[in-house]
C-alpha positions as CSV (number, residue, x, y, z in Angstrom):
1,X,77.0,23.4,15.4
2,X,77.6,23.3,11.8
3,X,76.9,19.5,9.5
4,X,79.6,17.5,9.5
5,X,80.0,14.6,6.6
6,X,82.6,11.9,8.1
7,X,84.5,10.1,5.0
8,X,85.7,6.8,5.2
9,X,88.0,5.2,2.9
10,X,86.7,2.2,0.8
11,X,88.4,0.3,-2.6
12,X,85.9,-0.8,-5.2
13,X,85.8,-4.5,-5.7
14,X,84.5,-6.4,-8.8
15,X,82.0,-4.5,-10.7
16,X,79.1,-5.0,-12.7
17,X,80.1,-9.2,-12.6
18,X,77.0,-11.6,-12.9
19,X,79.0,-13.1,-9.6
20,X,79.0,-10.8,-7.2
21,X,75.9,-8.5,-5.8
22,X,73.6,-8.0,-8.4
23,X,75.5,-6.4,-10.9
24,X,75.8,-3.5,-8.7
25,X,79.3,-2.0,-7.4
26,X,81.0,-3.8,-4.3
27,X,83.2,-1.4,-2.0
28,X,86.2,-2.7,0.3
29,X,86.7,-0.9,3.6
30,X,89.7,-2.6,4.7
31,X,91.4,0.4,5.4
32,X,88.6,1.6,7.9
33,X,87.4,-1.1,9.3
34,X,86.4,0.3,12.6
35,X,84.9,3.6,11.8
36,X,83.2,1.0,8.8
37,X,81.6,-1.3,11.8
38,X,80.6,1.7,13.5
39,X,78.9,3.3,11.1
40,X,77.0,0.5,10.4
41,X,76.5,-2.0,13.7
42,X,78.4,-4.6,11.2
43,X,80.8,-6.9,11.2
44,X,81.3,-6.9,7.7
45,X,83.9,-4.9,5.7
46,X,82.3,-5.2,2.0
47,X,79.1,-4.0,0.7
48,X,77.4,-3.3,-2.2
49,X,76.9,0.2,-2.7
50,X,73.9,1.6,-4.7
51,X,74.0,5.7,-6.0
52,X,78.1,5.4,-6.9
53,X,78.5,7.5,-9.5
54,X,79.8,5.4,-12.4
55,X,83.1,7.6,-13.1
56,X,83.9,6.3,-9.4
57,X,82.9,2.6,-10.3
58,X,86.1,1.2,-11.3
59,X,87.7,-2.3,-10.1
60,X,90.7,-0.9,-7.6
61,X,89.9,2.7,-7.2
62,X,90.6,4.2,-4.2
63,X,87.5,6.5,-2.5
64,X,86.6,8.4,0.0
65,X,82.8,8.1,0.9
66,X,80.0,9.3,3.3
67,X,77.4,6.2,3.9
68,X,74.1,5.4,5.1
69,X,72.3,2.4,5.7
70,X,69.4,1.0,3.5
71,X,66.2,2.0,5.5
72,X,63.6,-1.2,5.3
73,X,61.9,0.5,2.4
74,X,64.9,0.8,0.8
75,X,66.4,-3.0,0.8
76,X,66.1,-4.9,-2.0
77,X,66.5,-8.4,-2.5
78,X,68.8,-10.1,-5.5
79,X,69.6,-13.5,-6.7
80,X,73.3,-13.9,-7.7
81,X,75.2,-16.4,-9.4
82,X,78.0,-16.0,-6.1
83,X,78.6,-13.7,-3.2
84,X,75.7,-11.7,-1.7
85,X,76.8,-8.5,0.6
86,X,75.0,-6.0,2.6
87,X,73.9,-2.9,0.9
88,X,75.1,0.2,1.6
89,X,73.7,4.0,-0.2
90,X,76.1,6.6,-1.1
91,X,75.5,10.2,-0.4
92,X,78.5,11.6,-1.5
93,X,82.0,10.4,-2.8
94,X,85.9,11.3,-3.8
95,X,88.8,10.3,-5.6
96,X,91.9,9.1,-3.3
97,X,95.2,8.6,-4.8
């Protein structure tokens, strides 16, 4: 059976802001908010992302994104001035208009 990547459509929130997830891109997955929780065993519907490309990391932009989870080795821990949000890791990423 050939690889499948599954896509789910996210907004990216504030970026790079000493307020929210160290300095680090925050995605919205409003619009998927099932396949989101799925994916991840989550209530939550925004995360910080880490790996976005930063022609993607724009305050409003619509994407399309494959995720995965931090494995333990891979969490990090971050002291922000305001909201802190679970991480998530890119592997790949598109425009959406």
């Amino acid at each position: 059976m050939p690889y499948e990547i599954y896509y789910l459509k996210a907004k990216v929130g504030p970026v790079n802001s000493i307020y929210v997830a160290c300095r680090l891109p925050v995605l919205g997955f409003l619009e998927d908010s099932v396949r989101i929780r799925m994916a991840t065993n989550r209530n939550d519907l925004v995360y910080t992302v880490i790996d976005l490309p930063a022609t993607f990391a724009v305050q409003n932009k619509n994407l399309y994104v494959s995720v995965a989870v931090l494995k333990p080795e891979e969490e990090f821990a971050c002291t922000t001035l305001g909201i802190s949000y679970p991480h998530l890791k890119i592997l790949d990423v598109k425009a959406r208009d």
